[in-house]
BAFI-3210 file (N, C-alpha, C; in Angstrom, 3 decimals, decimal comma, padded with zeros to 6 digits):
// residues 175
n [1|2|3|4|5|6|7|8|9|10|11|12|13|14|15|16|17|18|19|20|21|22|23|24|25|26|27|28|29|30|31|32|33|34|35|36|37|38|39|40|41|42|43|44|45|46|47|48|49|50|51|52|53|54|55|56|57|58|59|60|61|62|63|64|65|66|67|68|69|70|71|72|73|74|75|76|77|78|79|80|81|82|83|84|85|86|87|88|89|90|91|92|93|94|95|96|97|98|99|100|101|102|103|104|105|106|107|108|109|110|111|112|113|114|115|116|117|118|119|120|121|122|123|124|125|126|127|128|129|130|131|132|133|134|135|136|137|138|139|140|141|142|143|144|145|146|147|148|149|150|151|152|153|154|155|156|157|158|159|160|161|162|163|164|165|166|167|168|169|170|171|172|173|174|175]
n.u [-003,303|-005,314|-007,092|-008,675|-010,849|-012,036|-014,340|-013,423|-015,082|-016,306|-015,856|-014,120|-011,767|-010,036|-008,011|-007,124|-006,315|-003,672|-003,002|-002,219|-000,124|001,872|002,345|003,259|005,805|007,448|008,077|008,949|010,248|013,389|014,400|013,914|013,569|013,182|011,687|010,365|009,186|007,329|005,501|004,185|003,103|001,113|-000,093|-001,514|-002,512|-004,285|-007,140|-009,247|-008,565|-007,986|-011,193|-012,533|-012,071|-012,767|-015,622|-016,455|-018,163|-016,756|-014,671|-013,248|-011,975|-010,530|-009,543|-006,580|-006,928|-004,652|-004,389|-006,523|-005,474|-004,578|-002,995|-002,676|-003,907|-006,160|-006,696|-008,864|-010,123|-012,728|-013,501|-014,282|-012,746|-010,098|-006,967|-005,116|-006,426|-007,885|-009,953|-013,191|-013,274|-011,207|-009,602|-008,200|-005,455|-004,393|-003,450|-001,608|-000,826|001,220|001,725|005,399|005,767|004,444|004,763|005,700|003,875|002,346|000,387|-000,384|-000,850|-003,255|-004,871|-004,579|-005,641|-008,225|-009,150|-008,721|-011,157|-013,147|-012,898|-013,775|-016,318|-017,255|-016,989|-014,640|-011,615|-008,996|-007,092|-004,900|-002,076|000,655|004,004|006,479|009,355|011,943|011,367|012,326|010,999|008,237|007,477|009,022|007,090|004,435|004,826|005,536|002,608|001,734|001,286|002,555|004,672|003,672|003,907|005,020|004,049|004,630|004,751|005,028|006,461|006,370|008,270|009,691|010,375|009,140|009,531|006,714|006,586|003,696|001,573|000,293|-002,683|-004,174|-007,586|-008,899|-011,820|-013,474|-015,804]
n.v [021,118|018,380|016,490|013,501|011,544|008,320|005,840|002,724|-000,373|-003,612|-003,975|-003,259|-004,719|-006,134|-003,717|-002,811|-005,319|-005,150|-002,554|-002,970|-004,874|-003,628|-000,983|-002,106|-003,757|-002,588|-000,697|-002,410|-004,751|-004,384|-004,653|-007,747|-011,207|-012,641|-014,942|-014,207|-012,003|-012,545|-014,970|-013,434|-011,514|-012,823|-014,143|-012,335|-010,405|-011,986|-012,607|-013,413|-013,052|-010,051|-010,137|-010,416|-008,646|-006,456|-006,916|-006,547|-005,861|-003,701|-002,539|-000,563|000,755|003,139|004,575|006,780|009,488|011,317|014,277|013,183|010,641|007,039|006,804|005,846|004,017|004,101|002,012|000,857|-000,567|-001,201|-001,729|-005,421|-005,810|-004,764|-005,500|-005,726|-006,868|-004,347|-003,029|-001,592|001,535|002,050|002,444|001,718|002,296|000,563|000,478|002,576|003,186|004,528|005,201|004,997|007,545|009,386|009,931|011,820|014,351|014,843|013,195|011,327|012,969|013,278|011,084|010,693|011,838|011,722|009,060|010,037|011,969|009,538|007,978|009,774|010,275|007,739|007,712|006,783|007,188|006,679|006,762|003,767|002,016|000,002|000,091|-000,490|-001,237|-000,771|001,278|004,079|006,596|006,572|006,276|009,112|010,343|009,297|010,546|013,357|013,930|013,427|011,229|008,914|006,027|003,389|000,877|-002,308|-005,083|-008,606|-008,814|-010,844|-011,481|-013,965|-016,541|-015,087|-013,512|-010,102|-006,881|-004,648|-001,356|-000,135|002,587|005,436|008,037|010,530|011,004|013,909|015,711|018,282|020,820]
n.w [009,827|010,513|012,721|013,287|015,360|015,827|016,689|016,116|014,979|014,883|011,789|011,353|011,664|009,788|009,663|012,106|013,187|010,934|011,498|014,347|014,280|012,417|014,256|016,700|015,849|014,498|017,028|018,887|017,503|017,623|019,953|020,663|020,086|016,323|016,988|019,439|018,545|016,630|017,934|019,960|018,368|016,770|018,628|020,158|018,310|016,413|014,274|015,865|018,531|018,308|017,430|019,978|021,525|020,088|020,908|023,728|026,013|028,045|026,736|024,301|021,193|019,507|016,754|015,516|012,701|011,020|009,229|007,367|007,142|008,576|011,576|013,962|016,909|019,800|023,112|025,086|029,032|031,026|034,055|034,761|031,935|032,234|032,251|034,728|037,986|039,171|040,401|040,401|039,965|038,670|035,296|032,257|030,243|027,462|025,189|023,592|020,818|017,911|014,114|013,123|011,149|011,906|014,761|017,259|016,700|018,546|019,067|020,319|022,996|021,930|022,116|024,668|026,092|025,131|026,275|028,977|028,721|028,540|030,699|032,785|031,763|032,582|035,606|036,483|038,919|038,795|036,291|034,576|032,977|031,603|031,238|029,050|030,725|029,528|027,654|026,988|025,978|026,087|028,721|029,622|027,811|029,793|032,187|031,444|031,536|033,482|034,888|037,455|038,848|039,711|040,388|039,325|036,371|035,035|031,531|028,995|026,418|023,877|024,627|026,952|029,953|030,813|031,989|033,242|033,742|035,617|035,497|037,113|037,283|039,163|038,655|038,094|038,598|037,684|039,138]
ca.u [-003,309|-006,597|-007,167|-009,814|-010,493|-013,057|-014,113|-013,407|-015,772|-015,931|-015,880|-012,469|-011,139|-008,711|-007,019|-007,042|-004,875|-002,647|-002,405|-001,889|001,112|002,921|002,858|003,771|006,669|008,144|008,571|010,009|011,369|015,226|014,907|013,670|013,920|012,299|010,935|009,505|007,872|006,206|005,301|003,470|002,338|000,436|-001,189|-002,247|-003,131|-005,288|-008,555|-009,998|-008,293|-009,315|-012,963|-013,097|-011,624|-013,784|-016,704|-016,320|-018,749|-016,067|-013,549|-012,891|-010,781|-010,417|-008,324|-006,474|-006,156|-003,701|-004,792|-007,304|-004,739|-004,922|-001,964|-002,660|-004,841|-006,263|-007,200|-008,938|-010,514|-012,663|-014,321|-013,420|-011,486|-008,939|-005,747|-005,109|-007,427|-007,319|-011,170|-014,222|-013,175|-009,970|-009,616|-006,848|-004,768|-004,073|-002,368|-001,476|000,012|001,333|002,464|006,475|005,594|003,305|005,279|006,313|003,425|001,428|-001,017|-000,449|-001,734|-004,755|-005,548|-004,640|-006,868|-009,395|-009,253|-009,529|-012,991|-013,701|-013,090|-014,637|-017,744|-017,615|-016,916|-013,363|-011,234|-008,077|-006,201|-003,450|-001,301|001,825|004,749|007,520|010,755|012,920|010,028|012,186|009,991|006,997|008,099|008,867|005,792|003,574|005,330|004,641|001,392|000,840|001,544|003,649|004,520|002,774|004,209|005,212|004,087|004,983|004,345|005,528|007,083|007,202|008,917|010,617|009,328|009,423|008,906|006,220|006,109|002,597|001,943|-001,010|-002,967|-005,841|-008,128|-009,264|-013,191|-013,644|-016,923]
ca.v [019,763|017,773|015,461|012,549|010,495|007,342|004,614|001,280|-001,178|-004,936|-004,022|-002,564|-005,980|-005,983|-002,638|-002,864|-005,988|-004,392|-001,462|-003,398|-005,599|-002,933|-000,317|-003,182|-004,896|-001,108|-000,462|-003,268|-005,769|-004,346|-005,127|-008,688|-011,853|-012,258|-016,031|-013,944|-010,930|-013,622|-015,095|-011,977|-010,692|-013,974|-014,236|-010,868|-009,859|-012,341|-012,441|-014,109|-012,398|-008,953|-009,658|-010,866|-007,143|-005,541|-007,229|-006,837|-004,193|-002,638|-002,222|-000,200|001,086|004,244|004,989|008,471|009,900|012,955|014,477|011,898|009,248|006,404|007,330|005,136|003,678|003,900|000,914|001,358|-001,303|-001,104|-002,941|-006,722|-005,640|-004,424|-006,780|-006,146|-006,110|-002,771|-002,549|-000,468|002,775|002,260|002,885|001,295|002,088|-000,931|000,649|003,785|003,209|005,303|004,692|005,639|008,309|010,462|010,164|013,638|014,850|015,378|012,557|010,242|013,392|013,773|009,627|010,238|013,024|010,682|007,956|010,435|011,669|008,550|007,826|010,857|009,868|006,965|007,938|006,913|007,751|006,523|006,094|003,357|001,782|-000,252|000,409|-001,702|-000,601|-000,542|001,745|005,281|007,347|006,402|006,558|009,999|011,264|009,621|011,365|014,790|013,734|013,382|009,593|008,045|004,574|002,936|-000,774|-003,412|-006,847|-009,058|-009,100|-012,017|-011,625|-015,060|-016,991|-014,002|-012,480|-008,381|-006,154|-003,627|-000,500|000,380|004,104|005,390|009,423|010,551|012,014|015,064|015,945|019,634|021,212]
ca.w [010,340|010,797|013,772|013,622|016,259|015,357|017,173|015,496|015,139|014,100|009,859|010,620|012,179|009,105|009,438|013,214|012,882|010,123|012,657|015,421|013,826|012,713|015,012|017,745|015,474|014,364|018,282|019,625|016,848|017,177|021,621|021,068|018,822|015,909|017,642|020,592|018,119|015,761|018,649|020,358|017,297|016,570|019,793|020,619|017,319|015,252|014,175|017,243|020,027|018,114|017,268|021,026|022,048|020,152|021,166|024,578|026,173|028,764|025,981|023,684|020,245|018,615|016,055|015,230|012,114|010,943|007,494|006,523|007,189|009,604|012,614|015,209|017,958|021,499|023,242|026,703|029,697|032,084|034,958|034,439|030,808|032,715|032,099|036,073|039,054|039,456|041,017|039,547|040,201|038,035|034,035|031,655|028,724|027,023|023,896|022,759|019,388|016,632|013,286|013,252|010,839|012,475|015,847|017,330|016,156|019,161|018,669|022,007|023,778|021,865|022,243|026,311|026,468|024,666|027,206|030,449|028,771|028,423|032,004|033,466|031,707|033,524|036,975|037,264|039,613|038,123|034,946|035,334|032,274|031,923|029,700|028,959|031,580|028,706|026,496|027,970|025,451|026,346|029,772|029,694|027,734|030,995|032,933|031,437|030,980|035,140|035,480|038,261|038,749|041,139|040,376|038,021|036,416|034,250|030,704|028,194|025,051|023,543|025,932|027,954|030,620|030,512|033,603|032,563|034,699|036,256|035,831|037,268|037,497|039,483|037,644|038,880|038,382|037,783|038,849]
c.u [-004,704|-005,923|-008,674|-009,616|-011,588|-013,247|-013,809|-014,481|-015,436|-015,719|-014,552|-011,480|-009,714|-007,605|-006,635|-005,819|-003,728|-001,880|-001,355|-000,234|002,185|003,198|003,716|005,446|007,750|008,514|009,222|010,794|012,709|015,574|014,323|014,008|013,092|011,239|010,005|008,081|007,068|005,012|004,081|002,458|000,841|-000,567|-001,900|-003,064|-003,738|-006,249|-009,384|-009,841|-009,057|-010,667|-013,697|-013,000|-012,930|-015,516|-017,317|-016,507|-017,702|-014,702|-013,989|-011,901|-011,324|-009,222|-008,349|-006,510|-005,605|-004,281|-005,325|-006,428|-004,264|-003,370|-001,668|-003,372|-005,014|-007,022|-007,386|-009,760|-011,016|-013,389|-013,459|-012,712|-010,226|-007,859|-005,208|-005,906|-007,242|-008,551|-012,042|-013,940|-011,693|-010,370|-008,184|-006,550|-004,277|-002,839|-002,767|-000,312|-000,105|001,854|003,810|006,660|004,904|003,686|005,754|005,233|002,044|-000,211|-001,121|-001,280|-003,064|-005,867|-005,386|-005,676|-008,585|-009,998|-009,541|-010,858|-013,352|-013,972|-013,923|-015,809|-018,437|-017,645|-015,836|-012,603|-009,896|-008,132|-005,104|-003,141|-000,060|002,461|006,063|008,767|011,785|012,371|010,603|011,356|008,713|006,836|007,816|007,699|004,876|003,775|005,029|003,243|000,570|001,230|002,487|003,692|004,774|002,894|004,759|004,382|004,633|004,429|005,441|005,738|007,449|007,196|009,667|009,960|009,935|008,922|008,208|005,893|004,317|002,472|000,605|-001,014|-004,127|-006,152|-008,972|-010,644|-013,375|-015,225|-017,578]
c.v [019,436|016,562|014,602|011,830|009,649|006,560|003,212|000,208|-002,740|-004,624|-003,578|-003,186|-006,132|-005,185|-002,664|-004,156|-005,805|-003,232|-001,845|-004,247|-004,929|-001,594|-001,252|-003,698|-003,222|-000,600|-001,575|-004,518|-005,901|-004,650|-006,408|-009,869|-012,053|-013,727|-015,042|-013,181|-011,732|-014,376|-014,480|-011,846|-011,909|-014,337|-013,197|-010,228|-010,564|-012,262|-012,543|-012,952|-010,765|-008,873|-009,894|-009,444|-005,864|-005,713|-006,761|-005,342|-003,436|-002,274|-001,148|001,054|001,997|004,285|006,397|008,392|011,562|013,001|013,461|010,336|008,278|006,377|006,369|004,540|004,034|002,757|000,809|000,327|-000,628|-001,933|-004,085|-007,003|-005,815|-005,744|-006,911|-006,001|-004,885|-001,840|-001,323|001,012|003,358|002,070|002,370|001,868|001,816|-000,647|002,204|003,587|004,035|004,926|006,088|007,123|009,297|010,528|012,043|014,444|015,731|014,302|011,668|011,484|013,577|012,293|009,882|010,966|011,943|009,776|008,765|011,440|010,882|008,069|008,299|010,784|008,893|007,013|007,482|007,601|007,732|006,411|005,699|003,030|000,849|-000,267|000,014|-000,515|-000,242|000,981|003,647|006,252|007,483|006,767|007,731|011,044|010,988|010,003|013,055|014,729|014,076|012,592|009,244|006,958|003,932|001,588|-001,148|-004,765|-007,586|-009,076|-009,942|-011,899|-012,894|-015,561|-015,953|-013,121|-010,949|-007,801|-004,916|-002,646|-000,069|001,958|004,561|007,330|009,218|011,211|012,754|015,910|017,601|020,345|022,414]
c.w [010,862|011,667|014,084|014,601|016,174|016,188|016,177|016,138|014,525|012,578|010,273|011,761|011,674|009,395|011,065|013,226|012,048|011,155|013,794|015,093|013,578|013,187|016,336|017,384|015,561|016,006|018,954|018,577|017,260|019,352|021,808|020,079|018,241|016,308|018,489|019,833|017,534|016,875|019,430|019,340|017,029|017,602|020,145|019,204|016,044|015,164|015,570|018,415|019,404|017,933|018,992|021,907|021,126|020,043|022,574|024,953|027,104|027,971|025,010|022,469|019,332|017,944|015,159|013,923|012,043|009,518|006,690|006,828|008,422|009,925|013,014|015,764|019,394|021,922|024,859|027,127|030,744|033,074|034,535|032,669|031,134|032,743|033,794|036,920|039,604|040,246|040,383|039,338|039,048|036,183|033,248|030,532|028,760|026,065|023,384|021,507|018,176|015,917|013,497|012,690|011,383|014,318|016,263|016,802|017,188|019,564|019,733|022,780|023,291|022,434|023,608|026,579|026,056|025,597|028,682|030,108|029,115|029,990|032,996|033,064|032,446|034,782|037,136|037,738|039,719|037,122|034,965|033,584|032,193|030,332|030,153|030,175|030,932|027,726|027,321|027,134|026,028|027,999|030,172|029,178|029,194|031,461|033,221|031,961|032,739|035,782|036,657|038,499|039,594|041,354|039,346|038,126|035,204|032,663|029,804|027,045|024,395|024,496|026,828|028,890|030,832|032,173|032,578|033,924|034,606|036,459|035,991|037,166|038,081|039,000|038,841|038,508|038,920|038,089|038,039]
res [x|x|x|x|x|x|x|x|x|x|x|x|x|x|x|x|x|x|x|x|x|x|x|x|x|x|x|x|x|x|x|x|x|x|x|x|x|x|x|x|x|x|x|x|x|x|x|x|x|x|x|x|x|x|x|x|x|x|x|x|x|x|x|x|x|x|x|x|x|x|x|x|x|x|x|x|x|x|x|x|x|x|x|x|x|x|x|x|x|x|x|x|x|x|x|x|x|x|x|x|x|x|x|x|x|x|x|x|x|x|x|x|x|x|x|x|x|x|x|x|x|x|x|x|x|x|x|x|x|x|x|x|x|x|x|x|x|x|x|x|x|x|x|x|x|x|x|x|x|x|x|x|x|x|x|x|x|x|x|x|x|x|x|x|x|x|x|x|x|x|x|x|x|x|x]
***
């Protein structure tokens, strides 16, 4: 088993929205309607809103692959990226997405691991997150992972509003 991990740049705008659509639709389509996902999908993931994400110097998107073949994504914030005020010292992941196939495979921990380099290069002092309340998978991997959950807010599906748990870790700077 081979494990890439890339950054994405603007030329891979296309596949990043392909990615993004259906790892997003494949996880939640069958807990919402398909008004709300069209909805979602359409706003969060067109051209615009992605070339504005990956323009945007405190962001950014890597994407995994498994055996040459594109997995997944990581999608990290920081400073004023961050989707909540969460103050300088704090670190986000935005999206950890896998394609359904390549689930179970081990590949969320290699993208979390990804993101607290990423952090620790920077000097953060957290890594927070939010993941849907309904989302118990995901749930339970932060959990292993370290995470505890340190709040909720709202996120919007469409017209519906969602409670997204807040799961935060301190990161722990080894000398």
């Amino acid at each position: 088993m081979t494990v890439k991990i890339i950054k994405c740049n603007r030329e891979d705008l296309q596949i990043l929205q392909e990615i993004s659509i259906e790892t997003f639709n494949d996880t939640f389509k069958d807990q919402n309607s398909p008004e709300n996902m069209k909805a979602y999908l359409e706003r969060a993931f067109n051209p615009k809103q992605l070339e504005e994400e990956l323009s945007n110097i405190s962001s950014e998107i890597f994407f995994i692959y498994f055996n040459e073949e594109l997995a997944g994504y990581l999608k990290v914030n920081m400073n004023d990226a961050q989707s909540e005020k969460m103050g300088d010292e704090s670190f986000e992941i935005e999206r950890i997405y896998i394609k359904n196939k390549f689930q179970k495979h081990g590949l969320g921990k290699y993208l979390l691991n990804k993101a607290m380099e990423i952090a620790m290069e920077h000097n953060k002092k957290k890594i927070w997150l939010g993941v849907w309340e309904k989302n118990k998978n995901a749930i339970a991997f932060y959990k292993k992972m370290g995470f505890v959950q340190t709040g909720a807010h709202s996120f919007y599906m469409g017209d519906e509003e969602q409670i997204d748990f807040i799961m935060t870790k301190t990161i722990n700077f080894r000398l």
